[in-house]
VOGU-3710 file (C-alpha; in Angstrom, 3 decimals, decimal comma):
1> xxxxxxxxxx> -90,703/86,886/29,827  -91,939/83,922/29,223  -88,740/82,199/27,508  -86,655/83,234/30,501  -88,434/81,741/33,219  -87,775/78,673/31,474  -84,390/78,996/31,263  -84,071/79,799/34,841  -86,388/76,638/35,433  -83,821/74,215/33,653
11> xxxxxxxxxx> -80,343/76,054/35,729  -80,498/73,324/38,064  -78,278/70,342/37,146  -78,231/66,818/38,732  -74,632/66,861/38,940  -73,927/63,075/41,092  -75,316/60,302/42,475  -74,017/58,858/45,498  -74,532/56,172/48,016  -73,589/55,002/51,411
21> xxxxxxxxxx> -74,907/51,856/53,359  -75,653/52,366/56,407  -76,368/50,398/60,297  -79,397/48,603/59,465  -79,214/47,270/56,010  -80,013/50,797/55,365  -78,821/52,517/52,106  -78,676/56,187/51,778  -78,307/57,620/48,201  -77,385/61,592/48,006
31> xxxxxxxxxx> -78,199/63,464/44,669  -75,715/66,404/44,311  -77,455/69,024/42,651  -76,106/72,425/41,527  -79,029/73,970/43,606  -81,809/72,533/45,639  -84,771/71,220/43,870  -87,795/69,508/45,435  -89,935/66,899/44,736  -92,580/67,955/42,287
41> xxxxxxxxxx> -94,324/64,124/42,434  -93,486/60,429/43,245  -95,202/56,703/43,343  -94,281/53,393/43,691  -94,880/49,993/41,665  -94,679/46,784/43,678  -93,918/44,140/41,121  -91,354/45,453/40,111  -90,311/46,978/43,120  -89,651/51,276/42,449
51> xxxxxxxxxx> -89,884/54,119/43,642  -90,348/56,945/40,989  -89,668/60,986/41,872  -89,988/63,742/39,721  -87,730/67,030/40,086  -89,174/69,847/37,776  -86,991/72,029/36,155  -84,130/69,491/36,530  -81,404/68,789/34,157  -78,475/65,850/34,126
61> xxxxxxxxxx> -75,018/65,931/33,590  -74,432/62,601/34,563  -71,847/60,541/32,272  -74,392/57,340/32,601  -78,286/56,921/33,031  -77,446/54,220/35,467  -75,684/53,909/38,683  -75,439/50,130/39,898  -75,837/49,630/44,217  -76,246/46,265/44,748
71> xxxxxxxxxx> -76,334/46,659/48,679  -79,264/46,053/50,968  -82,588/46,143/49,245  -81,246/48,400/46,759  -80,739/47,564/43,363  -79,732/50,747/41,629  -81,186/54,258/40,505  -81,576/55,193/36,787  -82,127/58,916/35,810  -84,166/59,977/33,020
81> xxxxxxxxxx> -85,336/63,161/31,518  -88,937/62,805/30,444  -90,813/66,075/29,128  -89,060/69,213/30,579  -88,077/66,924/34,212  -86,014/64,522/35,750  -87,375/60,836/36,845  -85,484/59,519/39,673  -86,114/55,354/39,787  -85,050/53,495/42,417
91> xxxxxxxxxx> -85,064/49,617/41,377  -85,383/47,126/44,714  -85,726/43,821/45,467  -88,316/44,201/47,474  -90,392/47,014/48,166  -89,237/48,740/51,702  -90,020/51,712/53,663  -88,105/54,933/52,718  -87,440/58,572/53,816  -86,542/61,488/52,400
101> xxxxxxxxxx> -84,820/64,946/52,889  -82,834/68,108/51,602  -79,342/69,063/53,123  -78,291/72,137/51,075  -78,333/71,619/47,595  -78,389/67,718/48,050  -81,483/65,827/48,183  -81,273/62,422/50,263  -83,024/59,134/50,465  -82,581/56,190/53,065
111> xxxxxxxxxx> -83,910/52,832/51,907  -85,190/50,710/54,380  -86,439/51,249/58,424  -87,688/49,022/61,281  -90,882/50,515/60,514  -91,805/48,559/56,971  -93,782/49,933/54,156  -93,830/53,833/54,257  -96,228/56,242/54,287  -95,717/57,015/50,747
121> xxxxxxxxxx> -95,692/53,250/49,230  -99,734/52,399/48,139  -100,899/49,392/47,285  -102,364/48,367/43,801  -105,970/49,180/43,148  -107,765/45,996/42,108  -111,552/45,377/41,138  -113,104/42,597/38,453  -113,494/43,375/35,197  -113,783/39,867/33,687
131> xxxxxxxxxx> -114,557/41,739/29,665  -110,684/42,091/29,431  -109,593/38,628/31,289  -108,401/40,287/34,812  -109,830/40,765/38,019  -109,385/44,306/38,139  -109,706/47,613/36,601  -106,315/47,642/35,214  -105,970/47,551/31,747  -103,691/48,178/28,709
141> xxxxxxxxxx> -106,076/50,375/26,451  -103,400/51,353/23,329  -100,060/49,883/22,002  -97,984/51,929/19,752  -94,456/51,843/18,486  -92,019/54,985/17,396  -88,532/55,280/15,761  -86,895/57,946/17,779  -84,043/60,407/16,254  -81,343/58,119/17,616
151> xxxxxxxxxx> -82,385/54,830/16,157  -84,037/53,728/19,375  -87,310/51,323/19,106  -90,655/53,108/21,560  -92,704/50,660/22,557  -95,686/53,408/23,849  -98,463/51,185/26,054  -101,596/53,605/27,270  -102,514/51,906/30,507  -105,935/52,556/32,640
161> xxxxxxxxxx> -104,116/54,277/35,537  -100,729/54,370/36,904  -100,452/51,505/39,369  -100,017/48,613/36,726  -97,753/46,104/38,380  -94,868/45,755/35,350  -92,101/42,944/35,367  -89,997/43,645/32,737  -86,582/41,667/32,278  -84,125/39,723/29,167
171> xxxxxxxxxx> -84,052/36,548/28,262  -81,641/35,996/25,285  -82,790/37,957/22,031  -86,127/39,183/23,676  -87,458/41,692/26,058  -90,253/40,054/28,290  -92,688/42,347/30,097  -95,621/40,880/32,186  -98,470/43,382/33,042  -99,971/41,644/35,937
181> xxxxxxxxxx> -103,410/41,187/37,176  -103,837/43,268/33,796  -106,504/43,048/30,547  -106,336/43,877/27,186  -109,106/43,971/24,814  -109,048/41,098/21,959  -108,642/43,441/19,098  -105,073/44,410/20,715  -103,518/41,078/20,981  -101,606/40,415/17,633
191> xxxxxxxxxx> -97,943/40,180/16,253  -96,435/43,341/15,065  -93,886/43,634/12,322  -91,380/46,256/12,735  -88,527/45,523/10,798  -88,538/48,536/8,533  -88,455/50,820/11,119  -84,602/49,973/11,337  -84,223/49,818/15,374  -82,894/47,123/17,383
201> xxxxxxxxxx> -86,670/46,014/17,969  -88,352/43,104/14,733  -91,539/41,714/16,111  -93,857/42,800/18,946  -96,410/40,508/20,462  -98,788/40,128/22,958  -100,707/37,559/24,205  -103,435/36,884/27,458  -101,833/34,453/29,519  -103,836/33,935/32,747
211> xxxxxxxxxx> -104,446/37,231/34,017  -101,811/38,835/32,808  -100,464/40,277/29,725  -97,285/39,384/28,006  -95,566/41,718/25,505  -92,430/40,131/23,894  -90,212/42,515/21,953  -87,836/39,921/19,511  -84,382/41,895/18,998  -81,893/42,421/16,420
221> xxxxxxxxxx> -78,069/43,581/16,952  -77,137/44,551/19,820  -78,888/46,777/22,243  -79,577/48,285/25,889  -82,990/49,150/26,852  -84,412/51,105/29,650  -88,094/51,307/30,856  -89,815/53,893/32,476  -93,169/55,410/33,002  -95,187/59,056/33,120
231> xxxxxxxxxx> -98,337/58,868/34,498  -100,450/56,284/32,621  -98,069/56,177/29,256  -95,399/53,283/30,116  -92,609/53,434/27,814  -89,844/50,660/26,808  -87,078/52,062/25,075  -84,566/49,889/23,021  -81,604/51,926/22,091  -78,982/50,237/19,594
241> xxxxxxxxxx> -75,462/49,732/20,365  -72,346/50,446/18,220  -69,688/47,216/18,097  -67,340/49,052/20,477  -69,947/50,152/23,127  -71,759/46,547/23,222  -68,237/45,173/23,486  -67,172/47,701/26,397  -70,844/46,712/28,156  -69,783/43,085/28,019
251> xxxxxxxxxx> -66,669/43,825/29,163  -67,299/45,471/32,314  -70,275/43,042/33,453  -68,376/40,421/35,781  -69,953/36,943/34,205  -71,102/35,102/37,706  -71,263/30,872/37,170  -71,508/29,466/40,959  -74,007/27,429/41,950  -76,449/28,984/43,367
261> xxxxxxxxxx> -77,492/29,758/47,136  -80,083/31,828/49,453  -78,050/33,701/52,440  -80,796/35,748/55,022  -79,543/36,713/58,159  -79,456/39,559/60,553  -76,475/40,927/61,745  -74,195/37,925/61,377  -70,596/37,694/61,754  -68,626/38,351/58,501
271> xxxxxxxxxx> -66,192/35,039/59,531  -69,005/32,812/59,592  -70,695/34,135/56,510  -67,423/33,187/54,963  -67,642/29,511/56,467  -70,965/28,835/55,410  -69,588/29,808/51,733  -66,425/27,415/52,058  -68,767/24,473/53,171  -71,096/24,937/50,133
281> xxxxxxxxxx> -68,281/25,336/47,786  -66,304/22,395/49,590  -63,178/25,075/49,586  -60,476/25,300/52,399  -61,275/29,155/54,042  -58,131/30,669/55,381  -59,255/34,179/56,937  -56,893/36,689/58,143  -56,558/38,235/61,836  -58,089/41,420/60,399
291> xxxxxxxxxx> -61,654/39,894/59,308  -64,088/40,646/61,571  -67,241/42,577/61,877  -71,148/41,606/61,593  -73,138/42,527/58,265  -77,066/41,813/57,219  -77,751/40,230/54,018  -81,057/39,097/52,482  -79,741/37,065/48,953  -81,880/34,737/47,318
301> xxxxxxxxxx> -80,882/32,051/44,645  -77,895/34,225/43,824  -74,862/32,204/42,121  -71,904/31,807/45,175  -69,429/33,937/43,646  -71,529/36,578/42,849  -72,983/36,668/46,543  -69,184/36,547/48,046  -68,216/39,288/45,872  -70,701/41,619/46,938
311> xxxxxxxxxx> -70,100/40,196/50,397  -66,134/40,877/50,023  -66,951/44,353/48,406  -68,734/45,207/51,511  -66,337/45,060/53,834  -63,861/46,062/51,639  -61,738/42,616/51,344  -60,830/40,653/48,994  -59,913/36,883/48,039  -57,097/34,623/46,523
321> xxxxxxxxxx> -57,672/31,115/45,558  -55,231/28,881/45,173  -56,509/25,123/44,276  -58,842/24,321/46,860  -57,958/27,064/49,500  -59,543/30,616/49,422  -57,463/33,013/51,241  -59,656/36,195/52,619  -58,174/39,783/53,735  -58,545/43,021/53,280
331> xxxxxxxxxx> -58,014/44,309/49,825  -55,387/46,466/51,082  -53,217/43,787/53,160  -53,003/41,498/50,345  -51,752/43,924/48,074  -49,207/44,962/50,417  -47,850/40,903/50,803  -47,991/41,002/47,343  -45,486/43,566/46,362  -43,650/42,447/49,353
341> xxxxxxxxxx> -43,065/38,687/47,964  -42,402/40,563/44,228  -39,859/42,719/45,852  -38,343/39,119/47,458  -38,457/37,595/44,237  -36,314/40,573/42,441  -33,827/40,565/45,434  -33,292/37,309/44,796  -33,032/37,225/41,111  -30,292/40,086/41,669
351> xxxxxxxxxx> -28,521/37,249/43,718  -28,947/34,408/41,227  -25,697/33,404/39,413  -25,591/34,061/35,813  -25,615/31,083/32,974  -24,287/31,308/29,034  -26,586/29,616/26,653  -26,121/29,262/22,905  -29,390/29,392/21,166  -29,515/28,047/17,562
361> xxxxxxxxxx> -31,819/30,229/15,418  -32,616/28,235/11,840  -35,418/29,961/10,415  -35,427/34,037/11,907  -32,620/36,269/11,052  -30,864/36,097/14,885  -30,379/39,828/14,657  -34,017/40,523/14,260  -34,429/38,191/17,536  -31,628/39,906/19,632
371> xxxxxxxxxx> -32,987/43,561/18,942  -36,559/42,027/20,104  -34,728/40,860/23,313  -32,845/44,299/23,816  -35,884/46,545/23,053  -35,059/49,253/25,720  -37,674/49,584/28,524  -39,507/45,870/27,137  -36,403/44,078/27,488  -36,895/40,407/28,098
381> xxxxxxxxxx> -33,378/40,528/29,880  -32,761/41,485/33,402  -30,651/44,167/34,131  -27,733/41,849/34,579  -28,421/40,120/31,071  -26,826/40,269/27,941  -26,996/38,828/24,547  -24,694/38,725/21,394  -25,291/37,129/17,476  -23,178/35,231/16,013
391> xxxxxxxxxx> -23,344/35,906/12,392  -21,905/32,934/10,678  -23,812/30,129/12,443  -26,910/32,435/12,862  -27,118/31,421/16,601  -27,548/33,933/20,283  -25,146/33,925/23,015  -27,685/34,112/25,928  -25,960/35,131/29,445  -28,591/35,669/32,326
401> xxxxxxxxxx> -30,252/34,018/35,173  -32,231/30,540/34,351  -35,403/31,680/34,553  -34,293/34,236/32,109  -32,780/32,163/30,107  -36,223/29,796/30,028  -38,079/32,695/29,009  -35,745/33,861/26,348  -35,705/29,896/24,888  -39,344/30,025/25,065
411> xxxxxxxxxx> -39,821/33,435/23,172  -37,339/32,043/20,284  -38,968/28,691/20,036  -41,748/30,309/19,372  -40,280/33,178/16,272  -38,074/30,773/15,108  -40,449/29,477/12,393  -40,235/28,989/8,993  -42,022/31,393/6,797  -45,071/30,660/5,363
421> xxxxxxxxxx> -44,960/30,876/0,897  -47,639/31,636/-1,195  -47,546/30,885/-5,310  -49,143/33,818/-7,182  -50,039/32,946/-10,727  -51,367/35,449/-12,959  -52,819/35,012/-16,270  -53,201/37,804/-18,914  -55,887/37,158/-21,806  -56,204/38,954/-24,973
431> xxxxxxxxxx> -58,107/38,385/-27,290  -59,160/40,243/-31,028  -61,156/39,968/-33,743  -61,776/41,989/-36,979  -63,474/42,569/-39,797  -63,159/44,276/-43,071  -65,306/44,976/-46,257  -64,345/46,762/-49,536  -65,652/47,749/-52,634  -64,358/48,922/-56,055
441> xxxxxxxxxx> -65,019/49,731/-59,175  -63,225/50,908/-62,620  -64,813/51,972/-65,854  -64,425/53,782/-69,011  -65,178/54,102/-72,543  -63,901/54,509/-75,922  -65,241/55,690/-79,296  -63,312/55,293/-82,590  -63,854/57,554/-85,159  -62,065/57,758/-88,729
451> xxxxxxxxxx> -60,067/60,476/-87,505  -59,611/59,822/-83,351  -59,649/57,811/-80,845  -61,745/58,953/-77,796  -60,923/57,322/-74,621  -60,629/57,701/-70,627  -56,683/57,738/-70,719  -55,026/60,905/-72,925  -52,666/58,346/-73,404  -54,943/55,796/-74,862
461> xxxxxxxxxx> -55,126/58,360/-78,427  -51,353/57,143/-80,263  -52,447/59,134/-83,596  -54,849/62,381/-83,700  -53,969/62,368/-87,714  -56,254/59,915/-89,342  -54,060/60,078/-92,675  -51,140/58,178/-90,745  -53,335/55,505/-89,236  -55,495/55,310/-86,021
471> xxxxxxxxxx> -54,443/53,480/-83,075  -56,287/51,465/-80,134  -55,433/52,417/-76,539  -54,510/49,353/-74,253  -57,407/48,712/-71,872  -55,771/50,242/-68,896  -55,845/53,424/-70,502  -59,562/53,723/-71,574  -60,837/54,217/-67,263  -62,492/57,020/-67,069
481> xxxxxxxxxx> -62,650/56,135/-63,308  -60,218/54,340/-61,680  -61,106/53,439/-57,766  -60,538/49,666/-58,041  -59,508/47,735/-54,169  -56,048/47,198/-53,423  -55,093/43,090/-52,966  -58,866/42,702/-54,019  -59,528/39,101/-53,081  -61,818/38,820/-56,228
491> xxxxxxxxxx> -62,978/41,152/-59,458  -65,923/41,336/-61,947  -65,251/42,152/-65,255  -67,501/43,048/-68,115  -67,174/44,744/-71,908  -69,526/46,325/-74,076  -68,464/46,992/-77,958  -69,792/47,599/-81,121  -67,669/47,557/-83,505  -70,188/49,186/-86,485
501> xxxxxxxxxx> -70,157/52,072/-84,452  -66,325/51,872/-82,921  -67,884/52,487/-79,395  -66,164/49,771/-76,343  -68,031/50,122/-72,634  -65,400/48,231/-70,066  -66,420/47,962/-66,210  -64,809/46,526/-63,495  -66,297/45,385/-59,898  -63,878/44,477/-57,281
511> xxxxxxxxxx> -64,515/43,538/-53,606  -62,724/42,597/-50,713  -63,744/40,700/-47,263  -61,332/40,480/-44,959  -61,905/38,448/-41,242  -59,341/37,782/-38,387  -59,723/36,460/-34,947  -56,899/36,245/-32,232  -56,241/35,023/-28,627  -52,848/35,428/-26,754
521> xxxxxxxxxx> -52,631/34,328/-23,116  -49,696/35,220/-20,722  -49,218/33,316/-17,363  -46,540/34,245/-15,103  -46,311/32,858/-11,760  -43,750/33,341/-8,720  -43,527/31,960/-5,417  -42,580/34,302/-2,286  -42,953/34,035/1,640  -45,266/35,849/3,327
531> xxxxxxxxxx> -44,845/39,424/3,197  -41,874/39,508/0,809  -41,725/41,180/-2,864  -41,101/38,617/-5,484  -40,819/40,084/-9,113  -40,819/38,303/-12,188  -40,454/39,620/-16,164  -39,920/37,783/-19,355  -39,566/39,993/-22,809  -37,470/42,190/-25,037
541> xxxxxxxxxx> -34,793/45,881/-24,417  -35,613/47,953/-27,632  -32,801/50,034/-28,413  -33,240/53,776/-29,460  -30,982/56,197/-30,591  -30,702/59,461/-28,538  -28,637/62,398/-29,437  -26,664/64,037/-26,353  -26,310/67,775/-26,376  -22,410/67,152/-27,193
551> xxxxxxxxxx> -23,996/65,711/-31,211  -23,014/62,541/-30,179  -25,467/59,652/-30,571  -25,857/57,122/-27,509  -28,060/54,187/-27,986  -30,717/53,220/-24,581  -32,810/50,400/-24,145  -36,029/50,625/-22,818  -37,960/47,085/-21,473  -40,932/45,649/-23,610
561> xxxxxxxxxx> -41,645/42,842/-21,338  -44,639/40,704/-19,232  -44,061/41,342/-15,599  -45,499/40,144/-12,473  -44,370/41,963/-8,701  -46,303/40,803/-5,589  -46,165/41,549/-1,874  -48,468/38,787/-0,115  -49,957/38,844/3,123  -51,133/35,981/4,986
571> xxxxxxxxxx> -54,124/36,646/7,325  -54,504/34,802/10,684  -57,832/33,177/8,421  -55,802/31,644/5,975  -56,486/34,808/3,257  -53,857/36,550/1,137  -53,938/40,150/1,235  -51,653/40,678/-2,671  -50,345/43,910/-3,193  -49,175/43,603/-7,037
581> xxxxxxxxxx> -48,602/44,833/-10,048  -49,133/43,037/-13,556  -47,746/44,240/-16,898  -48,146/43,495/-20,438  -45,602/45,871/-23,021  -45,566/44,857/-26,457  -43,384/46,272/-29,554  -45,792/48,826/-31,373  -45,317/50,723/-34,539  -42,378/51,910/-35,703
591> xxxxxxxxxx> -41,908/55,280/-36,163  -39,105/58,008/-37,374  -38,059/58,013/-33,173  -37,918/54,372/-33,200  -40,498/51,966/-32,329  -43,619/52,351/-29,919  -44,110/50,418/-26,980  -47,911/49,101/-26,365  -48,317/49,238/-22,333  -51,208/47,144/-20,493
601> xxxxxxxxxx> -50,608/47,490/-16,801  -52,322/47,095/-13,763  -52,012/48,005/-9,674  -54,055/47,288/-7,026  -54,316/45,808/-3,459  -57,101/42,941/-3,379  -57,648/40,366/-0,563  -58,566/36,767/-1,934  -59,276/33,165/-0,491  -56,679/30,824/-0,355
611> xxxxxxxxxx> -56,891/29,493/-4,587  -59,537/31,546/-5,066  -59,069/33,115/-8,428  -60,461/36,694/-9,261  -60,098/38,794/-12,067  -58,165/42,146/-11,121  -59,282/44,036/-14,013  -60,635/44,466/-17,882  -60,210/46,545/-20,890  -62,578/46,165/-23,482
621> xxxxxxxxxx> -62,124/48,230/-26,837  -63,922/48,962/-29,929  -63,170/50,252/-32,958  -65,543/51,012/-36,163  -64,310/52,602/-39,301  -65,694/54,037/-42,845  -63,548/55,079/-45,593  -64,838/56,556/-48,367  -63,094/57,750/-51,678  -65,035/59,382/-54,419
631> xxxxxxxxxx> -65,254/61,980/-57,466  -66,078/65,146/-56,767  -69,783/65,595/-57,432  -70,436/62,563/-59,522  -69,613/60,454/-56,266  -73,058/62,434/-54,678  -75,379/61,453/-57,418  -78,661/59,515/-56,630  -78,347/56,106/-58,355  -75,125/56,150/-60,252
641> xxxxxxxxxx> -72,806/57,740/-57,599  -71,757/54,237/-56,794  -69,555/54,060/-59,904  -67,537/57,034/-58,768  -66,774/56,036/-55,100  -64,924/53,214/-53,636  -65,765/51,827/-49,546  -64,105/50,510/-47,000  -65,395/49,647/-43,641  -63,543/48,027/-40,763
651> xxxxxxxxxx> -64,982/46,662/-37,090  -62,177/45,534/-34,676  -62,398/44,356/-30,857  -60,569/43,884/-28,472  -60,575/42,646/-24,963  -58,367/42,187/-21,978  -58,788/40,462/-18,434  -55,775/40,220/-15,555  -56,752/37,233/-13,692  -54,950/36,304/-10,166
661> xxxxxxxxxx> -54,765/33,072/-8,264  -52,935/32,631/-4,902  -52,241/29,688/-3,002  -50,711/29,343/0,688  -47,992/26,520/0,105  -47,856/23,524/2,707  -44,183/23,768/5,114  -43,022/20,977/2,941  -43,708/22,076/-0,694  -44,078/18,126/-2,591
//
């Protein structure tokens, strides 16, 4: 039961907000409300000047918190939903008497009455109280700040009762609020650093000045904030602003620069109000038939164009000023003579006689210029116009009205341009290095005995038969292991023998250290306009044999080359936008299909400073081997396996970096 009265509570939605001025200086603002809702409670602040109304139960679905007036005392009304209701301020100049009442659904309330303050305006409370530097019981007694869900910065200050005068405004970066006729206890006045809190607010400070106290709020980025108040909690909310919504903010707030002026009179002639305007701004006032009427205004040190629009926007006229003459009508009359001299102006263009104009195009293709000039509903022509391109001298036969023609030499002079170039030079580096270690070894032995010869070669014994002599094998043949290094690059050699016993030892150490180091650089460079491919290659075609389905045997070529293709882009900066492609092929191994082909490329998009160079890109390899030959099982042993294995081990490296370096050329290359 519960959870549906509160639904039904919340039905009612503030739907517009409305305003009329009325006799009087008065202003009447209407809230449209899907049904009627009273007021649940309301005060007023005099410095600032509001009047705050609380609707319980009340929802918006307003498109903006704010709604700008700008007429009579009336500054404008912000809505704001605070804790389950909706605020209603009303922001004045000056406080002013005010009345209020419900027509239907729509609640109503006129600003301003011969009577003054009203009944429901009450003045500030004041008493001493000297302990917190005021003269009176009001007081700031807390300060605390909160991140809310949106990013927004809460500045939270707990006053002593509701009827703190407040004068909040912006100067530059900060957000300056003076608490007047106001204390604050000593421990309370400091610098706060809120930074990390990521919001549009950094530092927070307040200070005693007088008998008042000043909270600054230094901002970051871009922000709007909006103050408001419940009860004795007075809130200042900075909420930050995307680059497209602070833009579309600045946008729509007319800048005002006049000098400025005070205007307060009562029910004074709209023509004279106007006068009094020309003479201070020293322009010539030309005012149409259809002027006339009285207004009341009450501006003070307001810049002069700022207080003659609102005047203007009032009476619903508006201005032209030509040099030093402001012409003033209704809106509606000058728009009228202004499509009526356009409409002249095409009548007589229709009427003007035609003119043919060669144009000489030098830098522009003139067919590029003449489809620009034709472009169907965007045509620079008039409907009487023509143009044609003459091929051969690259020139446009213009035929059309002078002005037209002016128009059209203006818009070639300025596409007929020369291209701006840009020199890419690209630089490939590669560089190697390796290293190599082997070791060998060969050894064997041989015993002679009166009736054989025992040795590591079966070849080594020439006679088994001791009665027809006994032969000595050659060296070579006496290894019992033979694992020596190929192109050894140095051996140790060493012989045991004794002879009393026919036994010979032979070993052989070999070894093998092998180092290289290598560096090849590639720089190709090419020169293009702006926004036009340039390619550049330098190498070899390998030929390969291919066998068509037919069995006859065609011979292709396929490219082994360095290659450079770039699409600049010039930037209105002076940066180069390169869309390119760099690549490295090399003649590989060959193999039974023919030789390989060893492929370094690269393709990216990357935006550099004019001769900046950067590297696109980096391939860094490494390679570590270990070969190992051996005899089965003897190659295993602990200690002696050594002299049945030979080793090999290799390290090789290799790195390569793309580097890129554009330059804008000057018009004149030197």
């Amino acid at each position: 039961m519960l959870l549906v009265s509160v639904n039904s509570a919340m039905a009612a939605v503030l739907q517009d907000v409305s305003y009329a001025v009325l006799p009087g200086n008065r202003v009447e603002i209407r809230l449209s409300m899907s049904e009627a809702v009273s007021v649940s409670s309301e005060f007023t602040t005099n410095n600032p000047a509001r009047i705050s109304m609380d609707f319980l139960g009340l929802s918006s679905a307003l498109a903006r918190k704010n709604t700008r007036i700008d007429s009579g005392e009336v500054i404008g009304v912000t809505a704001l939903e605070v804790q389950g209701k909706m605020r209603i301020v009303i922001a004045l100049l000056e406080m002013d008497a005010y009345t209020t009442r419900q027509e239907g659904s729509d609640f109503v309330i006129t600003i301003g009455s011969a009577s003054g303050k009203s009944s429901n305006y009450q003045e500030p409370i004041t008493s001493t109280n000297n302990s917190y530097g005021s003269s009176s019981n009001n007081s700031i007694s807390g300060l605390d700040f909160r991140r809310g869900t949106g990013g927004e910065g809460q500045i939270i200050l707990s006053l002593s009762n509701s009827e703190v005068s407040v004068d909040l405004r912006q100067e530059g970066r900060k957000v300056i609020a003076d608490f007047l006729d106001t204390g604050m206890a000593d421990s309370l006045l400091r610098k706060l650093d809120v930074i990390d809190f990521a919001t549009p607010a950094s530092y927070i400070q307040t200070v005693r000045i007088g008998n008042k106290i000043r909270l600054t709020i230094d901002t970051e980025n871009d922000f709007e904030y909006l103050a408001y108040q419940t009860d004795n909690t007075f809130t200042i909310e900075l909420k930050p602003l995307s680059e497209f919504e602070a833009e579309k903010i600045r946008a729509e707030k007319k800048q005002f620069v006049g000098e400025r002026l005070s205007l307060m009179f009562q029910d004074i002639e709209i023509r004279a109000v106007l006068q009094i305007i020309a003479q201070h701004t020293n322009l010539n006032l030309v005012a149409s038939d259809t002027v006339r009427g009285n207004l009341t205004l009450r501006l003070q040190n307001v810049p002069w164009d700022q207080a003659l629009d609102i005047i203007l926007k009032t009476k619903g006229l508006d201005k032209r000023i030509d040099g030093n003459v402001m012409l003033v009508a209704p809106a509606k009359e000058i728009s009228d003579r202004e499509e009526q001299e356009l409409n002249a102006l095409q009548e007589v263009e229709k009427l003007s006689p035609l003119r043919t104009e060669l144009i000489q195009i030098n830098y522009a293709e003139a067919e590029d210029i003449a489809a620009l000039l034709k472009a169907g509903d965007s045509s620079l022509l008039s409907e009487r116009g023509n143009v044609s391109v003459d091929v051969r001298t690259n020139s446009l036969l213009v035929q059309d009205t002078a002005a037209k023609l002016e128009e059209v030499r203006d818009l070639a002079k300025k596409l007929d341009r020369p291209v701006r170039q840009v020199q890419i030079e690209s630089r490939i580096v590669t560089a190697s290095s390796g290293w190599t270690e082997e070791l060998g070894v060969r050894w064997g032995a041989t015993k002679v005995r009166s009736e054989t010869t025992l040795s590591g070669s079966l070849a080594g014994s020439n006679d088994l038969n001791a009665q027809t002599g006994i032969g000595i094998a050659d060296l070579s043949d006496t290894l019992n292991v033979s694992l020596p290094v190929t192109n050894a690059a140095g051996s140790f050699g060493l012989t045991y023998a004794n002879l009393s016993k026919g036994l010979i030892l032979d070993l052989e150490l070999s070894a093998l250290e092998n180092e290289n180091r290598g560096e090849v650089i590639a720089s190709p460079r090419v020169i293009t306009a702006n926004q036009k491919e340039a390619s550049i290659e330098a190498g070899e075609e390998i030929p390969f044999q291919n066998a068509a389905s037919s069995g006859a045997t065609t011979v292709q070529f396929k490219k082994a080359v360095l290659s450079l293709t770039v699409t600049p882009q010039i930037t209105p900066d002076d940066r180069i936008i390169l869309d390119l492609t760099v690549t490295q092929d090399t003649r590989g191994e060959d193999t039974l299909s023919g030789p390989a082909i060893n492929t370094q490329k690269v393709t990216t998009q990357v935006l550099v400073d004019n001769g900046q160079t950067v590297v696109l890109g980096g391939i860094y390899q490494q390679r570590t081997n270990r070969d190992e030959t051996k005899v089965p099982f003897f190659g295993d042993l602990p200690g002696i396996g050594w002299m049945f294995r030979h080793q090999a081990d290799t390290r090789a490296k290799q790195e390569l970096l793309i580097f890129v370096t554009p330059k804008i050329l000057k018009d004149t290359m030197k």
